[in-house]
N, C-alpha and C positions, 0 to 999 in steps of 0.2 A: 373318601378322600384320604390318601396319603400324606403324611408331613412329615420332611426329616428333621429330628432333635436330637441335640447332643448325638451325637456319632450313630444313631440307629433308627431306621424307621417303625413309624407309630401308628395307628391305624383307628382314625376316628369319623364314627358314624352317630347319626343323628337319628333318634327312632319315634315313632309316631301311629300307637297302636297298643292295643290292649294285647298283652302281654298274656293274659287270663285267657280270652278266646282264639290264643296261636298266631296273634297277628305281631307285628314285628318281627322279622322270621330271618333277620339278617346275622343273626347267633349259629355257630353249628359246635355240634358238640366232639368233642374229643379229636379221635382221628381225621375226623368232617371238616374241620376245622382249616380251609386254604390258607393262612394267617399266622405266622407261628408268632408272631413281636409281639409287642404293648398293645391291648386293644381295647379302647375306650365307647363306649357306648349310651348318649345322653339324650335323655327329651322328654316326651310325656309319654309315660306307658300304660295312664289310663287304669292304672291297680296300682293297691296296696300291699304293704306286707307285714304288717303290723295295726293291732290297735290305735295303736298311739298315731298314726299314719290320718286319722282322723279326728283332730280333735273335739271341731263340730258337726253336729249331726247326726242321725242313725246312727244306731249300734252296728258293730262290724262285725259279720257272721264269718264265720269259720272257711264257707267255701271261696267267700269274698279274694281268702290271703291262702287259697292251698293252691291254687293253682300258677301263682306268680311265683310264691318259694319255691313249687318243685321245677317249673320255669330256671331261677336262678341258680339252684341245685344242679341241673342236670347240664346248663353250661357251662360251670365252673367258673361261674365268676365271682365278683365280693362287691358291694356298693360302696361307695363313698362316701366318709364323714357330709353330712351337713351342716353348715352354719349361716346363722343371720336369720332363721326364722323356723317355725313348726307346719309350715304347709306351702302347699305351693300353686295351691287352686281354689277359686271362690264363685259361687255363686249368689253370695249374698246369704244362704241359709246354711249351707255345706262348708267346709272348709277340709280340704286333702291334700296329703302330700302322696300326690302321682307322679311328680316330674323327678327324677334321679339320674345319676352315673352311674353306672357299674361298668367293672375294670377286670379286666384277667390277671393271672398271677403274672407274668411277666411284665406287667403294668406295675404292681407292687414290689416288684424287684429292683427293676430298672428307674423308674421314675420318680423323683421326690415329691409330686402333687398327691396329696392324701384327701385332702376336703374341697368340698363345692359352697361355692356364698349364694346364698339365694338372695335374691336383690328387691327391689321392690316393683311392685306390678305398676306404677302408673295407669294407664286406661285400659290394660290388658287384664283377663280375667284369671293370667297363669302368670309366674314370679318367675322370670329370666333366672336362668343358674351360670355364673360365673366360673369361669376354672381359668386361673394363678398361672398359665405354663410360664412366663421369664420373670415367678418372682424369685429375687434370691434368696438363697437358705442362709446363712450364715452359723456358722459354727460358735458358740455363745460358750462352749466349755463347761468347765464340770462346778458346778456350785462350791464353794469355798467349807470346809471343813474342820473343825477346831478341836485336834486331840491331844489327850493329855500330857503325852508325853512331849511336847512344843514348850511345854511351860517350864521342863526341867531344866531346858537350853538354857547355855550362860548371858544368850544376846536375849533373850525370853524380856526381863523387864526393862532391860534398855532401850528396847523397842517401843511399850507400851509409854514410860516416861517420856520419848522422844516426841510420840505423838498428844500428849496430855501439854506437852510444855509449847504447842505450837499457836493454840488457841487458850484466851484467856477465860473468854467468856463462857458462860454457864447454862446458855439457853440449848433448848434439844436438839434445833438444828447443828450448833456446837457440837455439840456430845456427838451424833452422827457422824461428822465432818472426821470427828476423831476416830470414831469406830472403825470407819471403812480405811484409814489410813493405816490402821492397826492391822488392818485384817490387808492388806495389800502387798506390807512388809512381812506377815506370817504367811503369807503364802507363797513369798520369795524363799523365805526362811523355810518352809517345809518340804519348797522341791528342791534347794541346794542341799539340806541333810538327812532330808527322810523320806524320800524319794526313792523305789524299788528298793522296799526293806529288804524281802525275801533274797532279790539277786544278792545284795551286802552280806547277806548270812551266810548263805551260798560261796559265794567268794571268800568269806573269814573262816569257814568249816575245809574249801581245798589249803586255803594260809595254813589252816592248822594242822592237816594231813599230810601236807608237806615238810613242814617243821619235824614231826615226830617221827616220818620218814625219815629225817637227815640224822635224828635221834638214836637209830637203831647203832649207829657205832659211837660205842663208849664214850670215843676221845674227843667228839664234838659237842655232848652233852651240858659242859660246863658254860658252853660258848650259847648255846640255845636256849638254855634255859630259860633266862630274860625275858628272850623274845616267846616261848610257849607262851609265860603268863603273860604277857600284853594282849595275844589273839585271843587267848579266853577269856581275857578281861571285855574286849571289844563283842566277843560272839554272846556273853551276857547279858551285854548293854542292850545289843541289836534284839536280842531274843528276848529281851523284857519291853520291849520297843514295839514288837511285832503282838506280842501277848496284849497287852496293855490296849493296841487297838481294835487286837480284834474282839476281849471283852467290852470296850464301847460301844463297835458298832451294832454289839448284841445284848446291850447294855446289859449284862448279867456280871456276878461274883463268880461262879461257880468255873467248873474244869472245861479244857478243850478234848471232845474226843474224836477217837480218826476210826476208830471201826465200824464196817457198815453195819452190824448190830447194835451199838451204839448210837450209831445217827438213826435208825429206823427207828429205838426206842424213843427214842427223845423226841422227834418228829410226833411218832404217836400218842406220847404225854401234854404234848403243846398244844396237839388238836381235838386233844378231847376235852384238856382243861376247856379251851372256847366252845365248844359243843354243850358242856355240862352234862347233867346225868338227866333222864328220862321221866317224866314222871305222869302216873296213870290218869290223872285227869285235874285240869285246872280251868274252869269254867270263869271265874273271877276271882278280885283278890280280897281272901276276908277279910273284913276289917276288925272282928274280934282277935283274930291274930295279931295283926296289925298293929292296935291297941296297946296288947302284951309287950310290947318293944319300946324301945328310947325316942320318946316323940321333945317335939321344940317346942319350946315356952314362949311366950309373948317376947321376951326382949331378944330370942336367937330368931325369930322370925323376922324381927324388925332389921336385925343385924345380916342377914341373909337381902334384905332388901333394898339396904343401906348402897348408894354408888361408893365405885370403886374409887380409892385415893392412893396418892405421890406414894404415899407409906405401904400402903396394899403389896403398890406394884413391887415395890423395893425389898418389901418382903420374902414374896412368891421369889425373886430373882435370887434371892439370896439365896433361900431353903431349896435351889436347885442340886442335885447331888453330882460328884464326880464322873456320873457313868452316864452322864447325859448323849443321849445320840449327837454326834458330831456335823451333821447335818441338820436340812430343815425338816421338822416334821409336819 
């Protein structure tokens, strides 16, 4: 069947056949291919491709899942997220998930349907698979971001007092209430002045090539000068502006560097730090070793087990540091 969507047609078949023993055969590969659009392909294919594909039941041998991957291999296609369950077939002793989508790349291009809901079987022995095509997507924007440099602004604690002075009360919902107001007006405040730093810099670096242009004849000199130092004053700001964020987002102290031996080094420092170093054999962990080291006394054991309080939390918030990622982690 044919369907047209959004300005191009789609090309969705239903399949019904093990896919292991060649049946299903409505796939062609490559050039074979009569179909060039979106083409979507859902139903029970009777096989697995993974372990996990069975949660109950016999163990899953190897030829079980080589024959269906190289199946989906060889027609280029990719399956679909699942959600709402781990299977999709029952017998009552077995439980499998044989029923799937898979999608061609122009399917992933063009279409924003990414996941299938598996729904509930009622009296059926296989779980209906849902697919979304008129839900809308809606664009929900970029998560809100808090860098340091926000705080230097002169409107910085006007803001935060405006909203402190709106609500009296002291309960969490409160404080919330205040938060997100805080965070509503800094996020006005950050796209009217700190908004495409780079291009600002950019534009204040031609301001100032132009100035020192007009500078090469003597007699205008006296007259420019003013203005030289305002744009390096402003190309300062912006260039500690621009620094400042981006050792947050990388939350580090240390230099920016631009050479691509530089960044290879550095790269390769980072990933062996998390690798760590090798070692010839670790079978378990002594515990005479073990021993040798700084162990907890009855009252930090207690204290380790102790629930979290008001003070705790207020703590931990406080002894957060300046280079905190600006986002959520």
């Amino acid at each position: 069947m044919i369907l047209v969507k959004n300005g191009f047609d789609t090309l969705f078949m239903y399949e019904h056949g093990s896919a292991s023993k060649g049946e299903g055969s409505c796939l062609y590969k490559g050039e074979n291919n009569p179909y060039a659009g979106p083409v979507l392909c859902m139903g029970d294919y009777n096989a697995i491709l993974k372990a996990e594909d069975r949660p109950q039941g016999s163990p899953v041998e190897d030829i079980e899942v080589k024959n269906f991957n190289e199946f989906i291999l060889d027609v280029g296609m990719n399956e679909l997220t699942t959600v709402g369950g781990s299977y999709t077939w029952t017998n009552g002793h077995t439980c499998s998930r044989i029923d799937r989508a898979i999608v061609n790349v122009e399917w992933m291009l063009h279409v924003p349907v990414m996941e299938v809901r598996i729904l509930r079987p009622g009296m059926l022995d296989h779980s209906p698979l849902s697919l979304g095509l008129n839900t809308s997507y809606k664009n929900t924007g970029k998560a809100f971001k808090f860098f340091n440099c926000i705080e230097d602004h002169l409107k910085f604690l006007q803001i935060v007092e405006q909203a402190c002075q709106r609500h009296k009360r002291g309960d969490m919902k409160t404080i919330w209430w205040k938060l997100k107001m805080v965070k509503i007006e800094l996020k006005e405040l950050n796209n009217f002045e700190f908004k495409s730093v780079k291009d600002k810099i950019k534009h204040i670096r031609e301001q100032l090539h132009t100035v020192k242009t007009d500078m090469i004849d003597h007699n205008v000199v006296p007259a420019n000068r003013e203005q030289e130092k305002e744009v390096r004053k402003q190309l300062e700001k912006w260039n500690l502006v621009e620094k400042s964020a981006i050792r947050q987002k990388c939350r580090c102290n240390g230099t920016i560097v631009y050479s691509q031996e530089s960044i290879e080094e550095e790269a390769l420092k980072f990933y062996q730090g998390l690798l760590g170093q090798a070692i010839s054999c670790q079978p378990s962990v002594d515990t005479t070793i073990m021993r040798m080291g700084g162990m907890l006394n009855k009252d930090q054991q207690i204290q380790i087990a102790a629930p979290v309080t008001k003070i705790d939390v207020e703590t931990a918030l406080q002894s957060i540091g300046d280079l905190k990622a600006p986002g959520i982690d």
